[in-house]
N, C-alpha and C positions, 0 to 999 in steps of 0.2 A: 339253973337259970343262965340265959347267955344276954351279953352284950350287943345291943345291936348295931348296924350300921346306918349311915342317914339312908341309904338307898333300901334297907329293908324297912323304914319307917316311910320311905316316899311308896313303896310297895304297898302297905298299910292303908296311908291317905290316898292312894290308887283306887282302893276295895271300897274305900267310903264314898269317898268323891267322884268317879272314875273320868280322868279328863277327856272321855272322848262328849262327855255330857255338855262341856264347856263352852260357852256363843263362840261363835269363830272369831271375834275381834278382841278375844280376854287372853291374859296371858296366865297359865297355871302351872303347878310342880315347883319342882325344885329348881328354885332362883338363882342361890348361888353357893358356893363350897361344894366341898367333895362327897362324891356319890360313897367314900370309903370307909368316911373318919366313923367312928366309934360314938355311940351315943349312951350318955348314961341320965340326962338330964333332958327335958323338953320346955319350952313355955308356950306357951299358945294366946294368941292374939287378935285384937281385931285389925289395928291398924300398925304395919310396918315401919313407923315413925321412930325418931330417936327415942322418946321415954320406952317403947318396951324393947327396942334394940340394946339399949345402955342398960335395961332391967334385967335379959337375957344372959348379957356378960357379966353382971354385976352377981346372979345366982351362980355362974358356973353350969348354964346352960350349954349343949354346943348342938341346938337345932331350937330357931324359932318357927314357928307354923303359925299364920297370918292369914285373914278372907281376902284381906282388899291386896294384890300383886306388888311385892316388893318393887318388880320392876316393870311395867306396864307399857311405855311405849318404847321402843328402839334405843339405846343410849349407845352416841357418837364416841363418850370418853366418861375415863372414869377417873376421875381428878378431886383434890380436896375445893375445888371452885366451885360447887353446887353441892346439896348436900343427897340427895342420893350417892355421888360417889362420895363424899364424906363415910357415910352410913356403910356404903358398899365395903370401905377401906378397913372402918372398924370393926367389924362384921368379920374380916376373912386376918386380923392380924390375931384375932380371937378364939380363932376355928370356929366359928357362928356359921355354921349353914341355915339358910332359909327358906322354907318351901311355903306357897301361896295358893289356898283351894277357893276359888271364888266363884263365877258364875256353876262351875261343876258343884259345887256347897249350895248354892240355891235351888239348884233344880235336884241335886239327888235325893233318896229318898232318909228321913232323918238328918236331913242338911237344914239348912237357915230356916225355910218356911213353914217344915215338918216340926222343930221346935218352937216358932211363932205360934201356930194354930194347936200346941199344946197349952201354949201358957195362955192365949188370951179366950180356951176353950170354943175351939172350934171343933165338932165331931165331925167323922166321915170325911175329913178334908182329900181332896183330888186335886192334881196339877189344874192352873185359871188357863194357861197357852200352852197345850201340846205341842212342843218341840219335837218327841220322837219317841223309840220305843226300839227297844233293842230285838234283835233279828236271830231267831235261835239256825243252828244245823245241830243233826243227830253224827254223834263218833260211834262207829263200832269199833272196836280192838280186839283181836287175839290174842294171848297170849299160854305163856306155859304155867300148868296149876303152881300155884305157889305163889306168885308176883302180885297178886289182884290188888292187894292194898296200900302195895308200893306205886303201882302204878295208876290208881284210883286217888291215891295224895298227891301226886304229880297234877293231876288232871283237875283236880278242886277248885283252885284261884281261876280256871276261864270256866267253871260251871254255874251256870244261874240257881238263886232261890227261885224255889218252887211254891210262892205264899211262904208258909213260916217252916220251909222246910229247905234243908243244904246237903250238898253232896248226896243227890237223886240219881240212882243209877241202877243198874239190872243187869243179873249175871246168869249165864246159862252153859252149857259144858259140849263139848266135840269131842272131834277129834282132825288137827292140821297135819294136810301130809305137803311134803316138800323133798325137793333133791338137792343139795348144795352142789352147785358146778367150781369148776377148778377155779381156785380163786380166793372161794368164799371161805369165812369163818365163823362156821356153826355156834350157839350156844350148846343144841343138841346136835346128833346125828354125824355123819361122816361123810366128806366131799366125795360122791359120786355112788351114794348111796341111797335110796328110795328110804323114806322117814317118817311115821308116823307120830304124834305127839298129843298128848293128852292134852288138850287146852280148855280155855276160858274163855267166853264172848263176852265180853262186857259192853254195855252200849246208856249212852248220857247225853243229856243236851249239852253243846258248845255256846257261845254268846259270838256270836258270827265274826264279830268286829275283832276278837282276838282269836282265829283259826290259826291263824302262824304263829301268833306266839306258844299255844295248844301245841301245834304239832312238834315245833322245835323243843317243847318238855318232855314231849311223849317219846320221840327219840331220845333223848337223855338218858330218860328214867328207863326204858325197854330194855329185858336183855338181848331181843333178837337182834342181828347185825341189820337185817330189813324190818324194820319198825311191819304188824300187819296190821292195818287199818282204812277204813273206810268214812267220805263223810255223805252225806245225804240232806238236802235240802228237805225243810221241814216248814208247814203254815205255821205252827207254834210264833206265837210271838207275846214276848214279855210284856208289861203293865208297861203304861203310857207314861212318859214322863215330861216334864215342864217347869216351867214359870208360876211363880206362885200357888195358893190353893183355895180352894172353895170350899165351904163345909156348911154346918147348922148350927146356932146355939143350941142349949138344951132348953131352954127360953125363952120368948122374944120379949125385947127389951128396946126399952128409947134409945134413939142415938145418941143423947144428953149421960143418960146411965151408964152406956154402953163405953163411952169415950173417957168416963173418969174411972171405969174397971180400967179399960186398957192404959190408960196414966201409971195408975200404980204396978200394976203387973209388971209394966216396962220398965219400973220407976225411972219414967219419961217427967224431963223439968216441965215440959207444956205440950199440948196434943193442939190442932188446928183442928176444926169441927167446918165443913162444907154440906150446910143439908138444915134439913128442921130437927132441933133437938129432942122434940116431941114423936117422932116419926119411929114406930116399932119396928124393929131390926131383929130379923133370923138366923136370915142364910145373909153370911160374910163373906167377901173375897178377902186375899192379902198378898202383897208382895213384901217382904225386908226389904230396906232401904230403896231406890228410886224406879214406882211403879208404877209410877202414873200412867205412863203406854199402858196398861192393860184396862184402864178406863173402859172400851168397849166389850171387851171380852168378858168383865165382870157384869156389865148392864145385858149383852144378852145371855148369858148365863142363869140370870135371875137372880143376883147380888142384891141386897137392899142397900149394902154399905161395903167401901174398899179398903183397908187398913193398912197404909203405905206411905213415902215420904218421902223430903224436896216438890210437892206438889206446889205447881207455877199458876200465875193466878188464872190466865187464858184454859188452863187443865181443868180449875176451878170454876171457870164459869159452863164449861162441857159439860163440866159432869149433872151439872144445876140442869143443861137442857135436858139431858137423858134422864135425867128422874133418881140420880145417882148418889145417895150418900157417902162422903168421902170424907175420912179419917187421915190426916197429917201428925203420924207419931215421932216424925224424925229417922233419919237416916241410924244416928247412931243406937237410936236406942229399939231399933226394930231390928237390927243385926247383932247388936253385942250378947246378944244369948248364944248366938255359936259359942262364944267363948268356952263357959263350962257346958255343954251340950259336945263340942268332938273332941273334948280334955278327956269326959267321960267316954266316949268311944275309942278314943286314943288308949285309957286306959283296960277298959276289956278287950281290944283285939291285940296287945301287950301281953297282956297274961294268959289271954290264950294259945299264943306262941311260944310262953314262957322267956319271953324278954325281959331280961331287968334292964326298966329303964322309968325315972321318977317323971309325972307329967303337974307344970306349975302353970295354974292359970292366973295372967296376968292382970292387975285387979286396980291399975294407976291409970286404965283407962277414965276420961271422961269425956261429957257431950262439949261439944265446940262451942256452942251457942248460948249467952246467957238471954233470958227472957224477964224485961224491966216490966 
């Protein structure tokens, strides 16, 4: 088992969350401390606040992982006068690095909403607002028989699942000829000599948006001095991804029934109920924490009901015109299932790396709100 470092764990929460998923005005990754230090311990969070910072240092953690951004908007100075630089100070005299996966954790898939629409059983659930949808190209590579699987594990991290299937590729055999000019320094063959070589074509979908980072492993790992490779534009284009999700009961059910399942499931102190309690409820939208913007997206969609929170009363009277049942679970308590949700992901892409490294979910969170 090996040791790992925060920047192979930000690697990690890369593969889950991938921050190119993230709204453009969110701030994601690794917040603060060194991409180098040594991780033996994790805790994972919802909120970046003093109690699980102080929980973090108090276990002998040295990497908190957080939804909502340690650091969110610009910071002028980092002084014990405010208390993010408080927190910041504590943080780094402790070796506490923090990394923060938030809007990328809602829209990916198995992030905040995909655990939502498990627990308050939603089937078939799809993204409510398509954001985007990753763009493949096809890699061919040559290389010398022998290398394939070295250079095929290089190439794994920027290759897309294919449905419930990983590291999708295809091998076929030649033969490369080549001349090394004065200069050059062969694996095989000899400068200025006509060369032929037994090789290997290997050829896999790329995930577009990381081609350079691709190319720059695939020369790493290559033995040739000239990396040989080709890319090719491809209509292939990955599953849709988004903003919340839409799905079906296995039942339909009041909105009345429906809102005291989701209470407990969340074990939410109080739900807000916008609609006729009486009114049978299917197909469900949902956003974790504040989704009220997808109000229209879920009414023509064909939502009976939106299960979401912070919802403001002018939100509340909209949704009344569109014919909209609307569910107010609370901010906290429609996000805090990531918690043990990418503890548990944290822990199998760990062991499947063979990292030793222990992951603690933080458990002093509570809702802010008391309800008289």
């Amino acid at each position: 088992m090996i040791t790992p470092r925060v920047s192979d764990i930000s690697g990690i929460t890369g593969k889950i969350a991938p921050s190119h998923l993230a709204e453009s005005w969110d701030n994601v990754g690794l917040q603060l401390g060194d991409p180098s230090s040594q991780v033996s311990r994790i805790m994972v969070a919802l909120d970046p606040g003093r109690p699980a910072v102080e929980a973090a240092v108090e276990t002998g953690c040295q990497l908190l992982i957080t939804h909502h951004p340690f650091i969110f908007t610009p910071l002028k100075k980092i002084s014990t006068v405010d208390e993010t630089g408080r927190l910041a100070i504590l943080a780094l005299k402790n070796d506490l690095s923090i990394i923060s996966l938030h809007t990328n954790f809602d829209i990916a898939p198995g992030g905040v909403n995909d655990l939502l629409a498990g627990l308050l059983g939603i089937h078939g659930a799809q993204p409510l607002r398509i954001t985007g949808g990753d763009e493949y190209v096809k890699m061919v590579l040559f290389a010398p028989r022998g290398c394939e699987e070295k250079l095929l594990a290089a190439m794994s991290p920027f290759m897309p699942h294919i449905g419930n299937y990983r590291d999708c590729s295809y091998q076929g055999g030649g033969t490369g000829r080549f001349t090394p000019l004065p200069g050059a320094r062969p694996f095989v063959g000899e400068v200025g000599a006509s060369h032929a070589e037994p090789e290997s074509r290997l050829e896999f979908l790329l995930v577009k948006e990381r081609i350079a980072q691709a190319v720059a492993a695939l020369k790493g790992a290559h033995p040739y001095e000239e990396a040989a490779y080709d890319l090719y534009p491809v209509l292939n284009r990955g599953e849709a991804y988004g903003l919340g999700r839409i799905g079906k009961l296995a039942e339909p059910v009041t909105a009345g029934a429906y809102a005291l399942q989701v209470k407990e499931r969340l074990a939410a102190t109080g739900v807000r109920l916008v609609g006729d309690p009486a009114r049978l409820v299917k197909k469900v939208a949902l956003c974790g924490g504040s989704g009220a913007s997808l109000i229209h997206e879920a009414q023509r969609k064909g939502a009976d009901l939106l299960v979401t929170a912070d919802v403001k009363y002018h939100e509340a009277r909209e949704a009344e015109a569109l014919g909209l049942a609307l569910l107010d679970a609370g901010h906290f308590s429609t996000e805090y299932p990531m918690v043990q949700g990418l503890a548990g992901q944290l822990r199998a892409a760990l062991q499947a790396k063979r990292f030793e490294a222990e992951v603690l979910e933080y458990q002093g969170e509570r809702e802010p709100f008391s309800f008289w």
